[in-house]
Phi, psi and omega in degrees: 000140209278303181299003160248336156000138148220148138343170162274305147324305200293330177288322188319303184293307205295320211287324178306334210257312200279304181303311198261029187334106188098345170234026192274095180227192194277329190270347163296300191296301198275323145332289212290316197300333201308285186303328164281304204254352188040040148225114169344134181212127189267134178302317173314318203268316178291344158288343191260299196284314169295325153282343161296310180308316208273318154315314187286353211052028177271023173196165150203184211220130192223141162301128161287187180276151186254161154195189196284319190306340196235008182074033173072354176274131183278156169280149172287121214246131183227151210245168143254139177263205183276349149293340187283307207296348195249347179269312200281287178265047146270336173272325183293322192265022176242340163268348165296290204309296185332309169293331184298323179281357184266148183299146172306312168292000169273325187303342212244125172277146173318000000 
């Protein structure tokens, strides 16, 4: 299904978004991605990807509480819906078929 496709980046932020359920705003989300994967992630590219996920409708995004530390501005806090949730396991289970279909000697490490 077409409409469910994601990147690879875009799964990363969704499943990260999923993981950090209820605290997912940007500098949580490019934290959590840093520390688990030891990969570097540009502020651009995870804004551009969180607003792309949220056009497609696999996420969406509410304003938080503001405060003096941010300069009275609130963070934006982002969910996965249920289109996200159908998107994320529909990528798992098309990366399943795939390891399932490669020969035993490639699946099995040395």
């Amino acid at each position: 299904m077409k409409e469910l496709q994601l990147g690879e980046f875009e799964e990363i932020v969704l499943l990260t978004v999923g993981i950090l359920h209820g605290n997912a705003y940007g500098v949580t989300i490019r934290n959590e991605i840093e520390n688990r994967l030891s990969r570097e992630v540009s502020v651009g590219a995870l804004q551009t990807t969180l607003r792309r996920l949220e056009k497609k409708g696999f996420v969406k995004s509410a304003h938080g509480e503001g405060n003096q530390a941010r300069g009275g501005r609130p963070k934006l806090y982002f969910t996965i819906t249920a289109h996200g949730q159908k998107a994320i396991s529909s990528s798992r289970e098309t990366r399943n078929a795939l390891w399932d279909a490669l020969p035993q000697l490639i699946a099995k490490p040395e």
